[in-house]
C-alpha positions as CSV (number, residue, x, y, z in Angstrom):
1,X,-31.0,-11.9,-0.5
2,X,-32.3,-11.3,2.7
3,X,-32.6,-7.7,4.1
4,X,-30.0,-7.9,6.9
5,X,-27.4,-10.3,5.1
6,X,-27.8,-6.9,2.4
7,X,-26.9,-4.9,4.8
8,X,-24.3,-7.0,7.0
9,X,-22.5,-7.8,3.8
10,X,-22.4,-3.8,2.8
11,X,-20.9,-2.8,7.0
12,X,-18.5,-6.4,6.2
13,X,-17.5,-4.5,3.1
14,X,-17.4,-1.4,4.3
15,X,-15.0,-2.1,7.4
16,X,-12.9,-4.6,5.1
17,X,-12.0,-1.4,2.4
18,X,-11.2,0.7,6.1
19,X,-8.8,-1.4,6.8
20,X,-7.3,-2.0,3.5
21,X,-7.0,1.7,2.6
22,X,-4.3,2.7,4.7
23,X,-2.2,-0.4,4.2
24,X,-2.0,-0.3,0.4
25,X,-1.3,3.6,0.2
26,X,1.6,2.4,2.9
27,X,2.7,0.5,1.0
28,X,2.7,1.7,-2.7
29,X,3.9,5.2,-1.5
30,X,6.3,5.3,1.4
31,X,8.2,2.0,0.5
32,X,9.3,3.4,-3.2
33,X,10.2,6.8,-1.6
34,X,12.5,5.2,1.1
35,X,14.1,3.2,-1.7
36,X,14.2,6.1,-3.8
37,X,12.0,4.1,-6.6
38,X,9.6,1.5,-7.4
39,X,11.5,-1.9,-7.2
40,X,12.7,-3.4,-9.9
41,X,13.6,0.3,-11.6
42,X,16.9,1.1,-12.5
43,X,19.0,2.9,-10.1
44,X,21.7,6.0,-11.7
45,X,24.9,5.4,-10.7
46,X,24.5,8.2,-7.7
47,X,22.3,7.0,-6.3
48,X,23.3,3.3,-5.7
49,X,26.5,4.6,-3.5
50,X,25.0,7.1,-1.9
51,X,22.4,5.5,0.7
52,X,23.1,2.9,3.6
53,X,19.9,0.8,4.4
54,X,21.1,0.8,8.5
């Protein structure tokens, strides 16, 4: 491989992971605590009456 593909490939990769960081700890952190779990969990009986979603 070519010297600047190399090094193209590494800023591509580079900028790429940047911009998937913040989306994927977004996602997988502030979603299940404003549901109050992970989907697909079992809610306890307080808590399924005790949150409106408006």
């Amino acid at each position: 491989m070519d010297i600047s593909l190399r090094l193209f490939t590494r800023q591509f990769m580079g900028v790429v992971l940047a911009a998937l960081v913040p989306v994927i700890l977004v996602a997988f952190l502030s979603i299940p605590y404003s549901l109050g779990g992970h989907p697909g969990e079992e809610r306890s009986a307080e808590n399924l009456g005790s949150r409106h979603m408006t």
